[in-house]
Backbone as CSV, one residue per row, in Angstrom:
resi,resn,N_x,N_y,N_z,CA_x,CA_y,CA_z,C_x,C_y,C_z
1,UNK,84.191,29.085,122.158,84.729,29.611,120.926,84.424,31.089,120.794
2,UNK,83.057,31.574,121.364,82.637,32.752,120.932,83.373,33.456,122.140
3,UNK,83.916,33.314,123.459,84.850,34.008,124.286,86.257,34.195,124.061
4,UNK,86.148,33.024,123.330,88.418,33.143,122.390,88.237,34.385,121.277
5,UNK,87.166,34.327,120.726,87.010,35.304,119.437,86.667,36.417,119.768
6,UNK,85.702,37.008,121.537,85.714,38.199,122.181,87.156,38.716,122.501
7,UNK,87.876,37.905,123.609,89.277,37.928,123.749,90.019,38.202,123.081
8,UNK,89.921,37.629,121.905,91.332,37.903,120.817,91.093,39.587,120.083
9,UNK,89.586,40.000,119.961,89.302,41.023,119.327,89.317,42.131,120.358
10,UNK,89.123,42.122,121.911,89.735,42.879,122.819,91.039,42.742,122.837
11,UNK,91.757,41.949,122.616,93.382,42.142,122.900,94.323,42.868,121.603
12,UNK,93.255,42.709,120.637,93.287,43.708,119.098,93.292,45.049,119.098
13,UNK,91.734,45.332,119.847,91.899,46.352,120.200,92.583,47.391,121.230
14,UNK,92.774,46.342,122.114,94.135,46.963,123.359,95.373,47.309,122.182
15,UNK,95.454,46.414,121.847,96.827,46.849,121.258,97.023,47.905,119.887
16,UNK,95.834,47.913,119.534,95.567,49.248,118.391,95.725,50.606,119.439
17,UNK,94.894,50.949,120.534,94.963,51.641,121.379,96.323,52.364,121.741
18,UNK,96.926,51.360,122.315,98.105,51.327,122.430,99.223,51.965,121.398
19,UNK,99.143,51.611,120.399,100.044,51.765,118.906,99.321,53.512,118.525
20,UNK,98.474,53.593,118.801,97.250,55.057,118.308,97.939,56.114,119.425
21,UNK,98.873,55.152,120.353,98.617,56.340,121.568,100.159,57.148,120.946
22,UNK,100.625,56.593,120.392,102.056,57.208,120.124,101.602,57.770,119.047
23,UNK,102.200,59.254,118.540,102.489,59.869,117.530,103.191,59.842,116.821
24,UNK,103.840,60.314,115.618,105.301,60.123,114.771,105.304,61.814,114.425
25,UNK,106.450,62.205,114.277,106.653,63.290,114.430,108.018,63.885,113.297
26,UNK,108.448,64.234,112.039,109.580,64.458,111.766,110.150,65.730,112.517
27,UNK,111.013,66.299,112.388,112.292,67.203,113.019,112.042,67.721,111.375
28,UNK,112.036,69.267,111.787,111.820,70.378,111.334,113.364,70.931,111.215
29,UNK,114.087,70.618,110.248,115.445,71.661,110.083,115.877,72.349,110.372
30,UNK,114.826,73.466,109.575,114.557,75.148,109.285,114.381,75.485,111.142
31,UNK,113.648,74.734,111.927,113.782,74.993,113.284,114.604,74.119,114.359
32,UNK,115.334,73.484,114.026,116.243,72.456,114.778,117.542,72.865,114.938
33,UNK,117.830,72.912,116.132,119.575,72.991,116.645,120.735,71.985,117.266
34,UNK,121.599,71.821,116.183,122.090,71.154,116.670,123.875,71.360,116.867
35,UNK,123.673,71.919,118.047,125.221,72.639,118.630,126.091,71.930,119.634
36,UNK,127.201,72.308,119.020,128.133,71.910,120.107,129.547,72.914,120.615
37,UNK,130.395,72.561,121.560,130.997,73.347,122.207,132.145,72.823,122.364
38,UNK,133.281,73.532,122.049,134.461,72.594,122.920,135.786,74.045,122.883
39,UNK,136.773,73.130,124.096,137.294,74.297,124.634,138.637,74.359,123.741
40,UNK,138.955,75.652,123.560,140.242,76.271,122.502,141.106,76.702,123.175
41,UNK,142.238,76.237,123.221,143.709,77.357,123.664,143.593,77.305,125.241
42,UNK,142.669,76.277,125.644,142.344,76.222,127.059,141.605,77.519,127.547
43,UNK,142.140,78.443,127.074,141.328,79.638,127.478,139.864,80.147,126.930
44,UNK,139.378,79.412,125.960,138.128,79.960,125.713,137.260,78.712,124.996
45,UNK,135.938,78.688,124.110,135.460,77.482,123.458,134.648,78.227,122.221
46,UNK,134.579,77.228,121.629,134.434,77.227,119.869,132.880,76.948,119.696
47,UNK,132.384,77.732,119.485,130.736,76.968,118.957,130.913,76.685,117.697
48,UNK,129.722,75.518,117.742,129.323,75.511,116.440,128.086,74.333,116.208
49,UNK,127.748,74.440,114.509,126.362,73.851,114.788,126.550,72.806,113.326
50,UNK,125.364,71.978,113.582,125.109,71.164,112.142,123.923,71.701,111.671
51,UNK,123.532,72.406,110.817,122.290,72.748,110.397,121.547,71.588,109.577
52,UNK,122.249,70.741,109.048,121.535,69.650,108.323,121.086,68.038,109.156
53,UNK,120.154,67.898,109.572,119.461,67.566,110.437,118.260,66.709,109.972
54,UNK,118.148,65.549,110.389,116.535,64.866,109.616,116.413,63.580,110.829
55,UNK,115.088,63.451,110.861,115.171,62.003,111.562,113.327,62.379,111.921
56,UNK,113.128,61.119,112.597,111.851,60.852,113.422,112.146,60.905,114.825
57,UNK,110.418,61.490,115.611,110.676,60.756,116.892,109.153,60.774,117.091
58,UNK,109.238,59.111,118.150,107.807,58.805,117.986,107.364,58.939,119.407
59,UNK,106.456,59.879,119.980,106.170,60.351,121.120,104.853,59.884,121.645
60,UNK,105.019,59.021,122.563,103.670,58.495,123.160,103.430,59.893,124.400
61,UNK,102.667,60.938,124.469,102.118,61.581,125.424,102.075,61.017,126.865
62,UNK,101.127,59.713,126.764,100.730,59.031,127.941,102.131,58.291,128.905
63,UNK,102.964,57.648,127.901,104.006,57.371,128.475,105.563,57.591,127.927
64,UNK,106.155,58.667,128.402,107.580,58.947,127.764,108.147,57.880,127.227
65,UNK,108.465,57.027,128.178,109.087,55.953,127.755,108.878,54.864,126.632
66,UNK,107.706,54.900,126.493,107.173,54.212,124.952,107.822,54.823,123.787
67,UNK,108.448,56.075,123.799,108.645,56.856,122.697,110.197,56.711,122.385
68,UNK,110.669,56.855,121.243,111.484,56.626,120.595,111.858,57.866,120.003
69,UNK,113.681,57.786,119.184,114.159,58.630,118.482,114.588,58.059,117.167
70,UNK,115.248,58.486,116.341,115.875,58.533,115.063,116.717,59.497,114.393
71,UNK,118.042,59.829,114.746,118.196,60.950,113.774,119.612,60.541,112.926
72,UNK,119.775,61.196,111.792,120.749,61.539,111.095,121.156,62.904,110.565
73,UNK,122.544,63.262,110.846,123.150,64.313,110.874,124.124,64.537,109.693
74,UNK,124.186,65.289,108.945,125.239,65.201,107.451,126.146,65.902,108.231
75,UNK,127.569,65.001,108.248,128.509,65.213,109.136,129.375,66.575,108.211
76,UNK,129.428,66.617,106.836,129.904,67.927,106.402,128.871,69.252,106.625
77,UNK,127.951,69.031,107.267,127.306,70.209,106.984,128.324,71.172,108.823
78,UNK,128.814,70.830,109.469,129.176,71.506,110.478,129.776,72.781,110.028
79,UNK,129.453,73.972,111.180,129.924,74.892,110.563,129.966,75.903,111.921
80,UNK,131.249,76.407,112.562,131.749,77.169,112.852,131.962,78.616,112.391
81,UNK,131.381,79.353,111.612,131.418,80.302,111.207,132.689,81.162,110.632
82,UNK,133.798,80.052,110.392,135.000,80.084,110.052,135.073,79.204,108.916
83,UNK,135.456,79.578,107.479,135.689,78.334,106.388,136.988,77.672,107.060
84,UNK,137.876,78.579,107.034,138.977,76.974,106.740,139.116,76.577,108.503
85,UNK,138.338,76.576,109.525,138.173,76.131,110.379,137.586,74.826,110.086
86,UNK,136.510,75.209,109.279,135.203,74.242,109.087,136.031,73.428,108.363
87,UNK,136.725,73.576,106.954,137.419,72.411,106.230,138.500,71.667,107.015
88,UNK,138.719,72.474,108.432,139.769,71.504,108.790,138.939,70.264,109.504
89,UNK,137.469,70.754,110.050,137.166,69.964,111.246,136.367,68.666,109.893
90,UNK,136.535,69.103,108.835,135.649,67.876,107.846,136.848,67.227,107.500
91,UNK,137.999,67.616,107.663,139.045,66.561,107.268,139.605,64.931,108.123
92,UNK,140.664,64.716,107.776,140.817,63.233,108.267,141.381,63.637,109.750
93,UNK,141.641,65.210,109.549,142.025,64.657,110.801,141.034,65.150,112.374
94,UNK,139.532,65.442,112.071,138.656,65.383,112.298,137.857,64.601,112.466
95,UNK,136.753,64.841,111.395,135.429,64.227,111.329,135.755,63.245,109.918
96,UNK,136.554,63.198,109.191,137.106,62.716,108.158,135.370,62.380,107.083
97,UNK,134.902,63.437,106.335,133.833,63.111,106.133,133.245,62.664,104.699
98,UNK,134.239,62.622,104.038,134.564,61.643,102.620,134.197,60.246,103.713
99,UNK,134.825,59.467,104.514,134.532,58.342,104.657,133.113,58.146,105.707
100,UNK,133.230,58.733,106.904,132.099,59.222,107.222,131.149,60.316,107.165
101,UNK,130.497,60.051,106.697,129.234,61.270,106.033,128.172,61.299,106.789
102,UNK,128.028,60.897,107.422,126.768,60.859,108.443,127.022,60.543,110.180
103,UNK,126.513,61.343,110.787,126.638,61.125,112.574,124.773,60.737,112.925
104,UNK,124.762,59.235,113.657,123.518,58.799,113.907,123.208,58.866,115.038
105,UNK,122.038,59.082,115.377,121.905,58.113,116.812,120.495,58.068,116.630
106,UNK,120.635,56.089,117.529,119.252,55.964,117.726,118.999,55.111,119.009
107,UNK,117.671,55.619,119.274,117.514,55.394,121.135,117.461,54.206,120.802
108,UNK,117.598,53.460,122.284,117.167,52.164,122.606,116.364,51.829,123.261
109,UNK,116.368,53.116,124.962,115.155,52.602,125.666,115.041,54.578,126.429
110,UNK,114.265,54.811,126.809,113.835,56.388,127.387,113.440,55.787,128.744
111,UNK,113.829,55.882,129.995,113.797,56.384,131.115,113.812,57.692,132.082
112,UNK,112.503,57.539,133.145,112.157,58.436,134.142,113.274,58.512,134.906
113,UNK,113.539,59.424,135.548,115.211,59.964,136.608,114.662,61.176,137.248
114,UNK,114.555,60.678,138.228,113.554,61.780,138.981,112.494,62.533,138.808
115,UNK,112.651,64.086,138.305,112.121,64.826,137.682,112.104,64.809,136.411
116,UNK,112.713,64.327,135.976,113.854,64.400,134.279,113.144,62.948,133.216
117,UNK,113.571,63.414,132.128,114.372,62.116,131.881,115.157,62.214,130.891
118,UNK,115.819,60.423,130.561,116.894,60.340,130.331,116.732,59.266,128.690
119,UNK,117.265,59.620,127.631,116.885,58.816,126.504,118.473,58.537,126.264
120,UNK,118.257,57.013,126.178,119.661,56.285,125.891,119.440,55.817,124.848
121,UNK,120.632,55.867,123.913,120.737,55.002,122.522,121.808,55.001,122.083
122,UNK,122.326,54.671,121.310,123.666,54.890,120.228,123.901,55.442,119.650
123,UNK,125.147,56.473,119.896,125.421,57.355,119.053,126.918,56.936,117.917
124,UNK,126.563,57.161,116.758,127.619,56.690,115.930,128.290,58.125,115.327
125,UNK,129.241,58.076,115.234,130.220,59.196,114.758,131.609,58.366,114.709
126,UNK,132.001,59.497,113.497,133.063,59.084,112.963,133.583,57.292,112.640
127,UNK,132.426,56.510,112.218,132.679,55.190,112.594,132.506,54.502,113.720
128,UNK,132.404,54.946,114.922,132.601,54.681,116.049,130.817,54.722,116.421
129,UNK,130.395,53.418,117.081,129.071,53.658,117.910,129.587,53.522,119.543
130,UNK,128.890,53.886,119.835,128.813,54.430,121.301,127.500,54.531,122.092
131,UNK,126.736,53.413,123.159,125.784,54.277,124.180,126.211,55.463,124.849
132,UNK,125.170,56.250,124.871,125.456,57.467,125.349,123.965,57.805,125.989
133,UNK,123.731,59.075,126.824,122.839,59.175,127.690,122.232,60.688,127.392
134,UNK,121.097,61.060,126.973,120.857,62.434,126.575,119.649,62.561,127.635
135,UNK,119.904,63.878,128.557,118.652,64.142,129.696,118.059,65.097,128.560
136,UNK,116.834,65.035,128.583,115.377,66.119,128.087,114.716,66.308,128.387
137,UNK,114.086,67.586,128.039,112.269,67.917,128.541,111.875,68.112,127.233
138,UNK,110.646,67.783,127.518,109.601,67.906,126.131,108.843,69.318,126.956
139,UNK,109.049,70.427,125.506,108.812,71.402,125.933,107.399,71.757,125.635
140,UNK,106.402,71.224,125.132,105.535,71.615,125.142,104.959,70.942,123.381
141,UNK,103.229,71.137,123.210,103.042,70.463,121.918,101.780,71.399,121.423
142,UNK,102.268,72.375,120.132,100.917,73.307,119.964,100.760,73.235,118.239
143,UNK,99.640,73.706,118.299,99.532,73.627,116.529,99.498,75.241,116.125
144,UNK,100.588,74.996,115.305,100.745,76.087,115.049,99.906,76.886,113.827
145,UNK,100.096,78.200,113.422,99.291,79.043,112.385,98.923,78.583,110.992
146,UNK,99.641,77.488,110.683,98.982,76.696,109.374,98.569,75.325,109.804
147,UNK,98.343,74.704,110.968,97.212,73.959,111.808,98.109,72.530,111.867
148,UNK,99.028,72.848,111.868,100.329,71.537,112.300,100.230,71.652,113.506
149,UNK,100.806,70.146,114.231,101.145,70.035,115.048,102.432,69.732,115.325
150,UNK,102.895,70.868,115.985,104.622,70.873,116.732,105.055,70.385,117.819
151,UNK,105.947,69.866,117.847,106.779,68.902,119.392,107.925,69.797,119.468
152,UNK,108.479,70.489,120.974,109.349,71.369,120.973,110.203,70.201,122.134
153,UNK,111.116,69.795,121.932,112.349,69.378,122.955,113.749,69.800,122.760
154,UNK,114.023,69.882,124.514,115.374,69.968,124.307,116.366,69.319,125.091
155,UNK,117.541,68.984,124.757,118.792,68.031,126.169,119.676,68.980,125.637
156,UNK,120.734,67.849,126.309,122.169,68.004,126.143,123.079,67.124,127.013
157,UNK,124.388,66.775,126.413,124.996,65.744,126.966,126.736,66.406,126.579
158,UNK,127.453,65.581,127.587,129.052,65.498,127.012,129.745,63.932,126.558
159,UNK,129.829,64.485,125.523,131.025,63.394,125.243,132.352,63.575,125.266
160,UNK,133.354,62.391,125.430,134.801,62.442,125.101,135.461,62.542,123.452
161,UNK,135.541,63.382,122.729,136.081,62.697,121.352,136.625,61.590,121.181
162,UNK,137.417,61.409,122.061,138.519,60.387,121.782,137.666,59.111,122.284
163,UNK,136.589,59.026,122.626,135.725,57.787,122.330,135.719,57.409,121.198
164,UNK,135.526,58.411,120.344,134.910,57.976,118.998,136.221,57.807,118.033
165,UNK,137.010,58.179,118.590,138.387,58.531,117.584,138.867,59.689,116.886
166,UNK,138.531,60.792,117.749,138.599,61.797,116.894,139.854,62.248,117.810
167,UNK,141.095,62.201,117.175,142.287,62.252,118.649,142.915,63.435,118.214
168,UNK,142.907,64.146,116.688,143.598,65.082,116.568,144.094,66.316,118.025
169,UNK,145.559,66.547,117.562,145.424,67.793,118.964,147.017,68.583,118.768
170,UNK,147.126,69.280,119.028,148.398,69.907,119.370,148.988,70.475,120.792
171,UNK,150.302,70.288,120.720,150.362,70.676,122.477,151.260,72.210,122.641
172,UNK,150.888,73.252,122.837,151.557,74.451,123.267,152.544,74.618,124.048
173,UNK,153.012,75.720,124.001,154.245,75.453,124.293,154.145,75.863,125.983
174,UNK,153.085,75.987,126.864,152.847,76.060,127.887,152.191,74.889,128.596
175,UNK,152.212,73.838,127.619,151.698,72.725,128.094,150.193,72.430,127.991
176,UNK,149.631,73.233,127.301,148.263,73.167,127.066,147.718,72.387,125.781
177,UNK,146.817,72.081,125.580,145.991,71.879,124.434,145.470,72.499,123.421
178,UNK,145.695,71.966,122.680,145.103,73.445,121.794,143.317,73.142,121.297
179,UNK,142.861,71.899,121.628,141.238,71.047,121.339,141.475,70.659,122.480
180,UNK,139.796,70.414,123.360,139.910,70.615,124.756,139.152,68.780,124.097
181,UNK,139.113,67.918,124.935,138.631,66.638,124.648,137.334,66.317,124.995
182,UNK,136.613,67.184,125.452,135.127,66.798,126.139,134.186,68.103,124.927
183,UNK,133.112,67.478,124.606,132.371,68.402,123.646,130.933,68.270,124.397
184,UNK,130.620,69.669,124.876,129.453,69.759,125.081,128.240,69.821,123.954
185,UNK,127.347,69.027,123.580,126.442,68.856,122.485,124.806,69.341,123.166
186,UNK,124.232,70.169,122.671,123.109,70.770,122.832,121.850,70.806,121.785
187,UNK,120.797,70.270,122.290,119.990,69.966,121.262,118.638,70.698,121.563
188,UNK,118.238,71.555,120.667,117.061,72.170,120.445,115.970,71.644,118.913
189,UNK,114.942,71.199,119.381,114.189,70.518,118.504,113.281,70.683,118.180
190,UNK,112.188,71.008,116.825,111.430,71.359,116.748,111.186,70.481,115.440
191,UNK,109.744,69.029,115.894,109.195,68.218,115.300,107.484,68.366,114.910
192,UNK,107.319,68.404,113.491,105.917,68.417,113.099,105.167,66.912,112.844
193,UNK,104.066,66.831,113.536,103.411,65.715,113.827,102.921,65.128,112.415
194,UNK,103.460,63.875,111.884,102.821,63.261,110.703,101.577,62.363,110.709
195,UNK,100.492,62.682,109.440,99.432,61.720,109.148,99.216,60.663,109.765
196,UNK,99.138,59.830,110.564,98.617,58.585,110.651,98.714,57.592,110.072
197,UNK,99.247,56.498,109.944,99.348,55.644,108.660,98.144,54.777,108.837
C-alpha cells in the first residue's frame, strides 16, 4: 500500500513537472505582425497587415512540440494603406466581415523537419477551416526593461484564397488577373510570458 501511494505521488509529481515545463505566453499587439502579400495586375503585389491580433501560445522550452498556439484575428481590422481598397477587401466580395468577423487558427500538433519546424493546425477564414502548415523559428526569449518575459517568433506560409472562398477577381483585357490567387502570409510575433496559475 505504502509503494502504490509512493508511485502514485511520483507519477504526480512527474506530471506537475511536466505541465511547469511549458510556459503560457500572450501575443503582444503593439509588437505583433501580421502581413500578407498578394499579386496585383500580375505585375506587382499589395501588402498589407492586420494590426488587431490576440491569442496565446504555450511554449514548452524543453520540447517544441509540447507547445501549442491560439490566435484570433479581427478580420475588419486589415489594412492596406488605401481606404476604399481596405472597404473593398472587408466587403462580401472579400473577406465579407459583417458575417465573418474573425480569422482563427489553432494548432493541432508542432513537428521537428529537419532543422526547422513545422506547426500545423486550422486555419479558419472567411467561414472556411482549413489544415494548413506554418514553418517557424523561435527567435529567442529575454526579459525585457520592465522585467517581463518576451517570446520573439517568426513563419510564414502560402495559401490559395479560393480554398477558403474568397473567389472574387476580374479578368483584363490581356488575359490577366487582376488578384493573383496565392497569398503569401508572414508572421512576426512578439509574446509576454504570463503568471503561473
Amino acid at each position: 500500500m505504502k509503494q502504490s501511494g509512493v508511485g502514485a505521488l511520483a507519477v504526480a509529481m512527474l506530471w506537475a513537472s511536466t505541465v511547469l515545463a511549458a510556459d503560457q505566453y500572450a501575443i503582444d499587439p503593439a509588437h505583433t505582425s501580421v502581413g500578407f502579400s498578394v499579386q496585383h495586375l500580375v505585375i506587382s503585389r499589395i501588402n498589407g497587415t492586420f494590426p488587431e491580433v490576440s491569442g496565446t501560445i504555450v511554449y514548452d522550452e524543453g520540447d517544441v512540440t509540447k507547445s501549442s498556439v491560439d490566435v484570433t484575428i479581427k478580420a475588419a481590422s486589415i489594412d492596406t494603406n488605401v481606404a476604399d481598397r481596405d472597404k473593398h477587401l472587408r466587403s462580401p466580395d472579400f473577406l465579407d466581415v459583417e458575417t465573418y468577423p474573425t480569422i482563427t487558427f489553432k494548432s493541432t500538433r508542432i513537428e521537428r523537419q529537419g532543422e526547422g519546424d513545422v506547426c500545423h493546425g486550422m486555419l479558419t477564414l472567411h467561414g472556411v477551416s482549413k489544415e494548413v502548415a506554418i514553418p517557424f523559428a523561435i527567435l529567442g526569449k529575454i526579459t525585457d526593461p520592465w522585467g517581463k518575459i518576451r517570446l520573439g517568433v517568426e513563419g510564414s506560409m502560402i495559401i490559395n484564397r479560393h480554398d477558403f472562398g474568397v473567389n472574387w477577381n476580374k479578368t483584363m483585357d490581356n488575359g490577366g488577373l487582376m488578384v493573383g490567387d496565392t497569398v503569401k502570409i508572414t508572421l512576426n510575433v512578439e509574446a509576454i510570458q504570463q503568471p503561473a496559475s
